[in-house]
Backbone as XML, in Angstrom:
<?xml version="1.0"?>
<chain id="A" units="angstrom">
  <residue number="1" name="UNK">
    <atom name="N" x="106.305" y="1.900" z="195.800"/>
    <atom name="CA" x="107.347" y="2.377" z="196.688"/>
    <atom name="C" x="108.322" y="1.263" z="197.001"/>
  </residue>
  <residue number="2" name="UNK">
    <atom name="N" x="109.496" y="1.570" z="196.847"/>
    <atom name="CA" x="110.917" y="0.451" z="197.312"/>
    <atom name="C" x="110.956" y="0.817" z="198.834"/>
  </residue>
  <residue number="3" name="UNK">
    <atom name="N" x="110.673" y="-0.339" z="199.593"/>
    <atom name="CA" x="111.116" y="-0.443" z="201.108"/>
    <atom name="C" x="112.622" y="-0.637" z="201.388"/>
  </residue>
  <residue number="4" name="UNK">
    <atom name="N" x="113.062" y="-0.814" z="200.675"/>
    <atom name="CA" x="114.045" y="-1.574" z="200.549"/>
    <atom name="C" x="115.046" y="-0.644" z="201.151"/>
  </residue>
  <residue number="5" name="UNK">
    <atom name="N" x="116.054" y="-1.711" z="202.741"/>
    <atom name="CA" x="117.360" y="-0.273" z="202.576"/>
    <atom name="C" x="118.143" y="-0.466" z="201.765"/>
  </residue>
  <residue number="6" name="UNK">
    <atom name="N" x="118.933" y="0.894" z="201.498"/>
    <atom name="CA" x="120.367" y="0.923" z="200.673"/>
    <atom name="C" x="121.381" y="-0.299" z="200.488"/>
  </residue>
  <residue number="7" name="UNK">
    <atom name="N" x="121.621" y="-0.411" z="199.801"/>
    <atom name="CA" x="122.686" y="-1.588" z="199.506"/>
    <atom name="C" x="123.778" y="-1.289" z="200.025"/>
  </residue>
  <residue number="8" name="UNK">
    <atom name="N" x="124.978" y="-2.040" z="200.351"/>
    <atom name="CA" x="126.411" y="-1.937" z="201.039"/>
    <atom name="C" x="127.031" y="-0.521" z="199.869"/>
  </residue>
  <residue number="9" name="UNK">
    <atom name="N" x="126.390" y="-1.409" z="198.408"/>
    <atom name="CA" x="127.523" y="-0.381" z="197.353"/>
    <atom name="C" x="126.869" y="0.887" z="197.414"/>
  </residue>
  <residue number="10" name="UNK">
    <atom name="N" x="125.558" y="1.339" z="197.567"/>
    <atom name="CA" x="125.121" y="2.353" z="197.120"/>
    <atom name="C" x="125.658" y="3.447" z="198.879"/>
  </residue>
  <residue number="11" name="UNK">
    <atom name="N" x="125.599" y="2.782" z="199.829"/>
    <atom name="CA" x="126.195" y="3.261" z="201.152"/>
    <atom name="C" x="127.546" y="3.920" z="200.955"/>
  </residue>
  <residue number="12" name="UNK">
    <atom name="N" x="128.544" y="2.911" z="200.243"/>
    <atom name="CA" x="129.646" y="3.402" z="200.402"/>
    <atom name="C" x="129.534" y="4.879" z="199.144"/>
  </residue>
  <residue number="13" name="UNK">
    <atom name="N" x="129.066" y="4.445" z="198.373"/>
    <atom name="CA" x="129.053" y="5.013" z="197.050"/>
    <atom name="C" x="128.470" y="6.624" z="197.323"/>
  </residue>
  <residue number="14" name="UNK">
    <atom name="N" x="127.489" y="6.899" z="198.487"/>
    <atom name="CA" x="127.539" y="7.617" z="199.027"/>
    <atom name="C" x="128.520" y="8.157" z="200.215"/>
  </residue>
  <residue number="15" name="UNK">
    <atom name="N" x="129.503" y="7.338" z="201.113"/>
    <atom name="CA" x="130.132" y="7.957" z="201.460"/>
    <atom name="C" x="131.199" y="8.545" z="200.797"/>
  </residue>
  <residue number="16" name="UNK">
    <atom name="N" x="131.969" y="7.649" z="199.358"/>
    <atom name="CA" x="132.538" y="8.516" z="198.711"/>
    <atom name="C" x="132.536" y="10.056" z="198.212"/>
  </residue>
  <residue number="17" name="UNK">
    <atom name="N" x="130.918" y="10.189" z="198.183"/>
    <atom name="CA" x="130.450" y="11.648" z="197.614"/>
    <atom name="C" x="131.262" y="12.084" z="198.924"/>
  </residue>
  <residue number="18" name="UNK">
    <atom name="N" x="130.581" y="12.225" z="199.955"/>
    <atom name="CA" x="130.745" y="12.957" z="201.389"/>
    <atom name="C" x="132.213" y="13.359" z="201.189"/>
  </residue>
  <residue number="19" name="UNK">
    <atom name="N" x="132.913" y="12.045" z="201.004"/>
    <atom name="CA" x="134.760" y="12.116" z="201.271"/>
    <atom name="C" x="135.243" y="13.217" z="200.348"/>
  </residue>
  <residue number="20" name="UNK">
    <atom name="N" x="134.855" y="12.819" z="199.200"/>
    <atom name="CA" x="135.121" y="14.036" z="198.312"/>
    <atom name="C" x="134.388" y="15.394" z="198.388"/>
  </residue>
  <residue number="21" name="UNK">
    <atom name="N" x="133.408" y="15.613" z="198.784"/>
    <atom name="CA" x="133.153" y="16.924" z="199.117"/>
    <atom name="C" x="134.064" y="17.502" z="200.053"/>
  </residue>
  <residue number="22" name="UNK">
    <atom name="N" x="134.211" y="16.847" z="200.839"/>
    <atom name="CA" x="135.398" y="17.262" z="202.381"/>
    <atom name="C" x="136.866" y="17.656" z="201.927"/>
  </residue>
  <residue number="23" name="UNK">
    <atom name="N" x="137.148" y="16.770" z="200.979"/>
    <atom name="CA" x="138.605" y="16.800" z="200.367"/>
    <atom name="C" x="138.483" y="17.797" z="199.438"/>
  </residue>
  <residue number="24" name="UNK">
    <atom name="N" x="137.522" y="18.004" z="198.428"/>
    <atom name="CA" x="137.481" y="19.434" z="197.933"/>
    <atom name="C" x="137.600" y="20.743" z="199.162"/>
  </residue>
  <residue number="25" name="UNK">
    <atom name="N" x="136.830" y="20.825" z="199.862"/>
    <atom name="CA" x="136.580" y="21.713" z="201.138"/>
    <atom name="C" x="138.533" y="21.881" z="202.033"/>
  </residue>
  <residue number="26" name="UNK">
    <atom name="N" x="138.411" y="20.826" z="201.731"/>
    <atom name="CA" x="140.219" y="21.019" z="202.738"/>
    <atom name="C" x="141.450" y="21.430" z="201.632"/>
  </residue>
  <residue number="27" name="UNK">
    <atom name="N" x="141.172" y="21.386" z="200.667"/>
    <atom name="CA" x="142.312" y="21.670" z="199.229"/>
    <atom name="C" x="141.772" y="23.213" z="199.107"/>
  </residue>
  <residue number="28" name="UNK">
    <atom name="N" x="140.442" y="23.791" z="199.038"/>
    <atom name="CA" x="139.975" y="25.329" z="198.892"/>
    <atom name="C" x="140.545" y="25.433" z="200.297"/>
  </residue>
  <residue number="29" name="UNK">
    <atom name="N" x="140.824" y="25.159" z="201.289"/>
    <atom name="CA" x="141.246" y="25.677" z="203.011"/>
    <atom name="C" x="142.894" y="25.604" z="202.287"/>
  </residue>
  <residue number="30" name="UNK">
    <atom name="N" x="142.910" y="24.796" z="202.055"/>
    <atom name="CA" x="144.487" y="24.802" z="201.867"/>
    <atom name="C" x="145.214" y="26.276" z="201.137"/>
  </residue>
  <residue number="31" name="UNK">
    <atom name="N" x="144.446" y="26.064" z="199.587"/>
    <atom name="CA" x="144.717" y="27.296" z="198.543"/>
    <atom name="C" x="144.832" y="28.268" z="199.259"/>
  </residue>
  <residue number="32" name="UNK">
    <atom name="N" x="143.760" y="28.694" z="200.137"/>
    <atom name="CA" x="143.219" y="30.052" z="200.693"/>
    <atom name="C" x="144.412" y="30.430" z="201.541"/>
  </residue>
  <residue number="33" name="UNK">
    <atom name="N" x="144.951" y="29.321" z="202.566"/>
    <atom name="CA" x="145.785" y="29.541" z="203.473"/>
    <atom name="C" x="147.019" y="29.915" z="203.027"/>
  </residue>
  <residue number="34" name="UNK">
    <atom name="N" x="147.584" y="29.416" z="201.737"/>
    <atom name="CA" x="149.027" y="29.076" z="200.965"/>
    <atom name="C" x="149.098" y="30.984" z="200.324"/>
  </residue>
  <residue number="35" name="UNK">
    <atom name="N" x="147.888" y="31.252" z="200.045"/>
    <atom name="CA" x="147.405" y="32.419" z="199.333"/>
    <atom name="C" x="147.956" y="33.462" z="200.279"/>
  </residue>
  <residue number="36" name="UNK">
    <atom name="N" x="147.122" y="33.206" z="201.668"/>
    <atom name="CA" x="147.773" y="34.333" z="202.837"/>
    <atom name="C" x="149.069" y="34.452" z="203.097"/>
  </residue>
  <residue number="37" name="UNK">
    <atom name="N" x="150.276" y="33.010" z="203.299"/>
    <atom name="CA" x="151.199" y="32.993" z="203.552"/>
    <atom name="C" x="151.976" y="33.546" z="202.516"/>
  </residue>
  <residue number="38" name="UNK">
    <atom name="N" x="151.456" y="33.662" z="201.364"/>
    <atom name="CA" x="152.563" y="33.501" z="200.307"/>
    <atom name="C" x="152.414" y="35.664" z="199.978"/>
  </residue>
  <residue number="39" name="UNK">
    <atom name="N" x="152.114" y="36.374" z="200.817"/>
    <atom name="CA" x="152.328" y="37.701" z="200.831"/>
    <atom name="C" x="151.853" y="37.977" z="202.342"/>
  </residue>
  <residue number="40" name="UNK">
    <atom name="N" x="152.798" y="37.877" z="203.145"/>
    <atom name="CA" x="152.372" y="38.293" z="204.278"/>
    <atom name="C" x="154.030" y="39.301" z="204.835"/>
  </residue>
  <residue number="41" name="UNK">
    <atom name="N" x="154.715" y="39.288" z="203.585"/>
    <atom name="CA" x="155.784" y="40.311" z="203.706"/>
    <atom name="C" x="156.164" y="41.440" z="202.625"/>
  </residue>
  <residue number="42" name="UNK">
    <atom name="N" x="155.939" y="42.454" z="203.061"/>
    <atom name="CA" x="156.743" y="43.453" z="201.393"/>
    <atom name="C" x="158.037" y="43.671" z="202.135"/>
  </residue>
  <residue number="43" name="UNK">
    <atom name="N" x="158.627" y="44.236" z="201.089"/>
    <atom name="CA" x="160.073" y="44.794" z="200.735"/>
    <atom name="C" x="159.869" y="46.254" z="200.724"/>
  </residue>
  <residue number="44" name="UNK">
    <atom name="N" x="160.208" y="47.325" z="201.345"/>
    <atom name="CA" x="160.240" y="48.680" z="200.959"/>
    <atom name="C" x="161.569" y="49.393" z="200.820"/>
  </residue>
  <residue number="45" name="UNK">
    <atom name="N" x="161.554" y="49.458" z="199.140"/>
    <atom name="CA" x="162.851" y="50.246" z="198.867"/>
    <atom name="C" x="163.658" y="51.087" z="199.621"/>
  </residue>
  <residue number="46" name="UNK">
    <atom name="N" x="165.443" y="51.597" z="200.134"/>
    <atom name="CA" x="165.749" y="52.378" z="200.834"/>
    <atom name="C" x="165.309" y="53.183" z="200.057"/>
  </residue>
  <residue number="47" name="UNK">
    <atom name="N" x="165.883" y="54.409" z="200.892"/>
    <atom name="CA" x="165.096" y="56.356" z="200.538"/>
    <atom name="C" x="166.546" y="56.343" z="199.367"/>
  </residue>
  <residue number="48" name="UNK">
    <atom name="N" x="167.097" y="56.088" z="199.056"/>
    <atom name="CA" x="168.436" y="56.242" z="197.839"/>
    <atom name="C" x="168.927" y="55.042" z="197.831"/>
  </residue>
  <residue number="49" name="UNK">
    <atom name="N" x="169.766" y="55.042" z="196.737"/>
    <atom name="CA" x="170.288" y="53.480" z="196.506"/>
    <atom name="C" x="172.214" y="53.120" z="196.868"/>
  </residue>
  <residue number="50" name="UNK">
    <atom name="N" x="172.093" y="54.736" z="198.037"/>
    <atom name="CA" x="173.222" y="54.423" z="198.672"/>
    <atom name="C" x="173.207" y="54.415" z="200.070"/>
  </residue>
  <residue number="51" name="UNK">
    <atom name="N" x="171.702" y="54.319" z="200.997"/>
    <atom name="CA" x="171.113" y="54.317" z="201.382"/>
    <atom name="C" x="171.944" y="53.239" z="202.618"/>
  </residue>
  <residue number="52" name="UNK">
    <atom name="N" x="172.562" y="53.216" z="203.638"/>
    <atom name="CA" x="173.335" y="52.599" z="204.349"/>
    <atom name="C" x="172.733" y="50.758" z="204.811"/>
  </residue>
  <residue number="53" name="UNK">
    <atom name="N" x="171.245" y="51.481" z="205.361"/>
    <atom name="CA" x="170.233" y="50.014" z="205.779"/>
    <atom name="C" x="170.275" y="49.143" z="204.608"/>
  </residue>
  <residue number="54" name="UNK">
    <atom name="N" x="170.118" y="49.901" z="203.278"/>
    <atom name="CA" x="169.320" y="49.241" z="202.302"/>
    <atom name="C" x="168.117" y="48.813" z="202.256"/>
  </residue>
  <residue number="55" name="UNK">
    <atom name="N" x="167.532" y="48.010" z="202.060"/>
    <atom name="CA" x="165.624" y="47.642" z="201.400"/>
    <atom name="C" x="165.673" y="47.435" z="203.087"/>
  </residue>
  <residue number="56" name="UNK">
    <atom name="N" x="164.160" y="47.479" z="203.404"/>
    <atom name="CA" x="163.355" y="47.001" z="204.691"/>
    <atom name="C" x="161.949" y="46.405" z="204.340"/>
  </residue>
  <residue number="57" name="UNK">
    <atom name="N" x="162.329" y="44.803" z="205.231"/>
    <atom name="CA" x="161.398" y="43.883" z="205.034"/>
    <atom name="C" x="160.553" y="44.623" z="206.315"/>
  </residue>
  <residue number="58" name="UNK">
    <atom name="N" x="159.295" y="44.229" z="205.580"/>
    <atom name="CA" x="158.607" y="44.113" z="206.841"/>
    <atom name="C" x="157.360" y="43.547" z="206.621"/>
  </residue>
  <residue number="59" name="UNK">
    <atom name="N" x="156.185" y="43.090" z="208.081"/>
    <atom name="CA" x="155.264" y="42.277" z="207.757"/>
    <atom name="C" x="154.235" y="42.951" z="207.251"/>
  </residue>
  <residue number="60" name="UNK">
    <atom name="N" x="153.400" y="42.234" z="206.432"/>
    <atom name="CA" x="152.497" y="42.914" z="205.217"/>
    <atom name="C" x="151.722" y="43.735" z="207.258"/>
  </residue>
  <residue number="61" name="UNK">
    <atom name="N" x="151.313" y="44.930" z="206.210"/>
    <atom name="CA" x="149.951" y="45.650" z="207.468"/>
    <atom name="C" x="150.881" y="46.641" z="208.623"/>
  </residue>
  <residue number="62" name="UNK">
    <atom name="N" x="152.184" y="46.947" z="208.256"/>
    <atom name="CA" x="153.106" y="47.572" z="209.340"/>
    <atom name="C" x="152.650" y="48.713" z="209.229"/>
  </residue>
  <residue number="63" name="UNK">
    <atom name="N" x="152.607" y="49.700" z="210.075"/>
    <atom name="CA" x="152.495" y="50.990" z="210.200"/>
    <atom name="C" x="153.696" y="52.055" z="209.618"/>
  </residue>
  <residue number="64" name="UNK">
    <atom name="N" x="154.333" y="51.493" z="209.796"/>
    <atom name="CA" x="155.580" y="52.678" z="209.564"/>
    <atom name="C" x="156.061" y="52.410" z="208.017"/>
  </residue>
  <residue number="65" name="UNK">
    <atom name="N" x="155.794" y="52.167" z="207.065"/>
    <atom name="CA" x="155.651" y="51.702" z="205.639"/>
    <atom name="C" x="155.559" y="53.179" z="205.183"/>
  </residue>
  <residue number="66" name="UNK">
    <atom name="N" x="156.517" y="53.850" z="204.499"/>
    <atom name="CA" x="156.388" y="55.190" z="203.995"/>
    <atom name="C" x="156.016" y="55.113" z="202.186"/>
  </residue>
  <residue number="67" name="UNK">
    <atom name="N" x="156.620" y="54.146" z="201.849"/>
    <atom name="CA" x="157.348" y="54.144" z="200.304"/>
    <atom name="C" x="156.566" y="52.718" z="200.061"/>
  </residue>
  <residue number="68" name="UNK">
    <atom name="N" x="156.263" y="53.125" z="198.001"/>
    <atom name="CA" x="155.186" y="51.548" z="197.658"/>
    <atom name="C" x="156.496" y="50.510" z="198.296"/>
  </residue>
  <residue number="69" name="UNK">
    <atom name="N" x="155.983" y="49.247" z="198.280"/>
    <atom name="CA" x="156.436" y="47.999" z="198.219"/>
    <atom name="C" x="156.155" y="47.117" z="197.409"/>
  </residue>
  <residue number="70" name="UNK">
    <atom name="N" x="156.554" y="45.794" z="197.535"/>
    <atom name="CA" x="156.327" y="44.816" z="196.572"/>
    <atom name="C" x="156.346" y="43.575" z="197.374"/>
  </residue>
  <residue number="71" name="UNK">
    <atom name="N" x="155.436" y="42.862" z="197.661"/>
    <atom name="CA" x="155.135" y="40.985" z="198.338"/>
    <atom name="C" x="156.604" y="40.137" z="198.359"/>
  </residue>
  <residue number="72" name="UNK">
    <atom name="N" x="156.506" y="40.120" z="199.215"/>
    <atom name="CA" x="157.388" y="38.793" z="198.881"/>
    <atom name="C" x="157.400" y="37.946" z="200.085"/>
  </residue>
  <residue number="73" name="UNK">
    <atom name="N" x="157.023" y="36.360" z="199.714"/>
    <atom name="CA" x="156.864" y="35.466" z="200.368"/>
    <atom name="C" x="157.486" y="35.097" z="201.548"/>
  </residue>
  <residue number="74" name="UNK">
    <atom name="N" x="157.074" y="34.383" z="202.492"/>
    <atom name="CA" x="157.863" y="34.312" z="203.829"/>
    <atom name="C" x="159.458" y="33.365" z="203.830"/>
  </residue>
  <residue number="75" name="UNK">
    <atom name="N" x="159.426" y="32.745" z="202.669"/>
    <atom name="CA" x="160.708" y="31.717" z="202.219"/>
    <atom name="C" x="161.630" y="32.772" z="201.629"/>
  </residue>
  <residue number="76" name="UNK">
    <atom name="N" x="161.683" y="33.915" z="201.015"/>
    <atom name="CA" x="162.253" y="34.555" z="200.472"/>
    <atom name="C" x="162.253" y="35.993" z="201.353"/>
  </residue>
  <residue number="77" name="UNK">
    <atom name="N" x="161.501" y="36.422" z="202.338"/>
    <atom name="CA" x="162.040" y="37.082" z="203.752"/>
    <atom name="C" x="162.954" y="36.597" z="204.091"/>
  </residue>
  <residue number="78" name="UNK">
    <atom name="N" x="162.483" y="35.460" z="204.241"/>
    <atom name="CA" x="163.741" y="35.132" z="205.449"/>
    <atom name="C" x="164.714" y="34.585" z="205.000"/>
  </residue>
  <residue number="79" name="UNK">
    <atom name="N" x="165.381" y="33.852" z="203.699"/>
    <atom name="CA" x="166.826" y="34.503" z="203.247"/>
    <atom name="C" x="167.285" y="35.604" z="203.049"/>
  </residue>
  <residue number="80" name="UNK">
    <atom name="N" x="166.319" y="36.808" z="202.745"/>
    <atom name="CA" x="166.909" y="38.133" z="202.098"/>
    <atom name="C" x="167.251" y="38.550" z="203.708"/>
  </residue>
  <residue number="81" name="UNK">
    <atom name="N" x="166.773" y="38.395" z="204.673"/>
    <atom name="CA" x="167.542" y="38.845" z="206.082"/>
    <atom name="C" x="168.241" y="37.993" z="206.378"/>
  </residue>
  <residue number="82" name="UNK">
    <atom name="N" x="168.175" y="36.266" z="206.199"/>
    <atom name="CA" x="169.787" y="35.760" z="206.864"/>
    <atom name="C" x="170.807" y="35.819" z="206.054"/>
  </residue>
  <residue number="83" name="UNK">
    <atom name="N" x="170.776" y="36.330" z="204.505"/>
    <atom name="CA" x="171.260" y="36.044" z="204.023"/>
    <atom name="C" x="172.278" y="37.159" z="203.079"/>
  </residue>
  <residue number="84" name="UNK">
    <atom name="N" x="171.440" y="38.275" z="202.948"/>
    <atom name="CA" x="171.896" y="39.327" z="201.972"/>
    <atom name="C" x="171.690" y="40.254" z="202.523"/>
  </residue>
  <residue number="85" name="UNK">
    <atom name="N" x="173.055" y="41.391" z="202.916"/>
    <atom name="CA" x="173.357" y="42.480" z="203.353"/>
    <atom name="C" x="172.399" y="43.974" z="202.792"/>
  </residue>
  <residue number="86" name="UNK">
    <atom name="N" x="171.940" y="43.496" z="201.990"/>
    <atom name="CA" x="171.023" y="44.495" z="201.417"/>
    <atom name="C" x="169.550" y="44.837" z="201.840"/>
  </residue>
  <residue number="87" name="UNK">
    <atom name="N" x="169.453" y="43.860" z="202.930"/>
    <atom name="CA" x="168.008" y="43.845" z="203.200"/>
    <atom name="C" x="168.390" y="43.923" z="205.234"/>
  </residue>
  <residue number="88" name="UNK">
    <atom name="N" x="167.135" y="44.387" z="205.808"/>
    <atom name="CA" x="167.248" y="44.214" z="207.016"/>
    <atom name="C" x="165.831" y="44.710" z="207.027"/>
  </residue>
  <residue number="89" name="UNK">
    <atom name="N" x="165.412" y="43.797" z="208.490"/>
    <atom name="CA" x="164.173" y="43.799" z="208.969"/>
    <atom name="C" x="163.799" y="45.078" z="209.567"/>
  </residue>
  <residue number="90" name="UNK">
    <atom name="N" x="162.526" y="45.711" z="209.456"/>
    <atom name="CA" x="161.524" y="47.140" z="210.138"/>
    <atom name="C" x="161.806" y="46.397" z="211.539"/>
  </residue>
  <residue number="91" name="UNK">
    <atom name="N" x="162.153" y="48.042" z="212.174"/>
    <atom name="CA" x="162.359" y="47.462" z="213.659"/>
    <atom name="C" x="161.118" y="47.318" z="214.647"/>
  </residue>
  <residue number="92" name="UNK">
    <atom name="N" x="160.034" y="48.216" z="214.034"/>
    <atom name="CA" x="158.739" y="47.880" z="214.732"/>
    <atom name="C" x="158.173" y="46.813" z="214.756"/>
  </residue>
  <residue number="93" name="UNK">
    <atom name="N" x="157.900" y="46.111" z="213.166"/>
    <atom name="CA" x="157.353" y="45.001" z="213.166"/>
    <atom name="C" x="157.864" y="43.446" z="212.938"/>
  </residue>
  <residue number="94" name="UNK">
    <atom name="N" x="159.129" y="43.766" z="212.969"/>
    <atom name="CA" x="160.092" y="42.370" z="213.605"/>
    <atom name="C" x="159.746" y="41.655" z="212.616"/>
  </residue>
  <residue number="95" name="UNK">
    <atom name="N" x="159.921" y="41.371" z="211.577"/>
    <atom name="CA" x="159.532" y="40.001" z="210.565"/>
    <atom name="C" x="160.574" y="39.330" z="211.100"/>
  </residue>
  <residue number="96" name="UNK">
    <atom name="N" x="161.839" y="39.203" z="211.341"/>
    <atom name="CA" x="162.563" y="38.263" z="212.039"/>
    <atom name="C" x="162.051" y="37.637" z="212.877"/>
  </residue>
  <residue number="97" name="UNK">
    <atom name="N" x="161.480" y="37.863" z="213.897"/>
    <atom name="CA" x="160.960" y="37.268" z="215.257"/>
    <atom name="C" x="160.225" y="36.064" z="214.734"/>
  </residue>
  <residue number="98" name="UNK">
    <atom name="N" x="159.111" y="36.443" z="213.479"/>
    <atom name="CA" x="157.659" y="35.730" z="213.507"/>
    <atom name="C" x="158.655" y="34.682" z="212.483"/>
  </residue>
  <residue number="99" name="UNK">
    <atom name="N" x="159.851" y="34.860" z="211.251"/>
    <atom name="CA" x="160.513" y="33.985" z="210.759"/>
    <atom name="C" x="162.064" y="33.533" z="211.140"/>
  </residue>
  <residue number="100" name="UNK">
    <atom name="N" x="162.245" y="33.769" z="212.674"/>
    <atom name="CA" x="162.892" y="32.768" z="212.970"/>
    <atom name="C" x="164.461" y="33.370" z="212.648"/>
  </residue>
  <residue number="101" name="UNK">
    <atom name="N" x="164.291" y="34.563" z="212.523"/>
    <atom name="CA" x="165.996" y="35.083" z="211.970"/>
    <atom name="C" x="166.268" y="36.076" z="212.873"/>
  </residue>
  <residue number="102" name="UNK">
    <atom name="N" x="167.948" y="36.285" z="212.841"/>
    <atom name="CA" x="168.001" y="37.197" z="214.199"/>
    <atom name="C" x="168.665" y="38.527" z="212.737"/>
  </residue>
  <residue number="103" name="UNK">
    <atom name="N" x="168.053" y="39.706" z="213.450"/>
    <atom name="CA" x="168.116" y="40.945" z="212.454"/>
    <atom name="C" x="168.992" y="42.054" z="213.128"/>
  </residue>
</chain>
């Protein structure tokens, strides 16, 4: 049997494992999180494409969602409402409010 304690290198050499397990663990937290943000808005087509509102953003999970949609990220919400007349925010669920744009 070795009595012997751990050496300085084999100490650190183990805390490296630790560090890197953690840093794996916070990069999968990261992915996961980037994953949620990156569809937490659809687009739902107007009812015609002469349709006065035009498209309505709104936040992914809204109730009043009649018609499919399609994701689109919170960086690209919120130009298509400050930015392009074709889009305007669901008045129930305010995606403006939570990104910072007035609708």
């Amino acid at each position: 049997m070795n009595d012997q304690p751990p050496s300085r290198l084999d100490l650190l050499r183990f805390l490296e494992r630790v560090q890197q397990q953690d840093l794996e663990r916070t990069r999968r937290w990261i992915a996961e999180e980037e994953q949620r943000q990156a569809v937490t808005y659809v687009v739902e087509p107007p009812i015609h494409l002469d349709h006065p509102l035009g498209a309505t953003v709104h936040r992914s999970g809204c109730t009043t969602i009649r018609r499919d949609t399609r994701p689109m990220n919170a960086k690209d919400a919120a130009f298509a409402l400050r930015k392009d007349p074709a889009f305007h925010g669901c008045e129930d669920c305010r995606p403006g409010d939570v990104l910072g744009v007035e609708t």
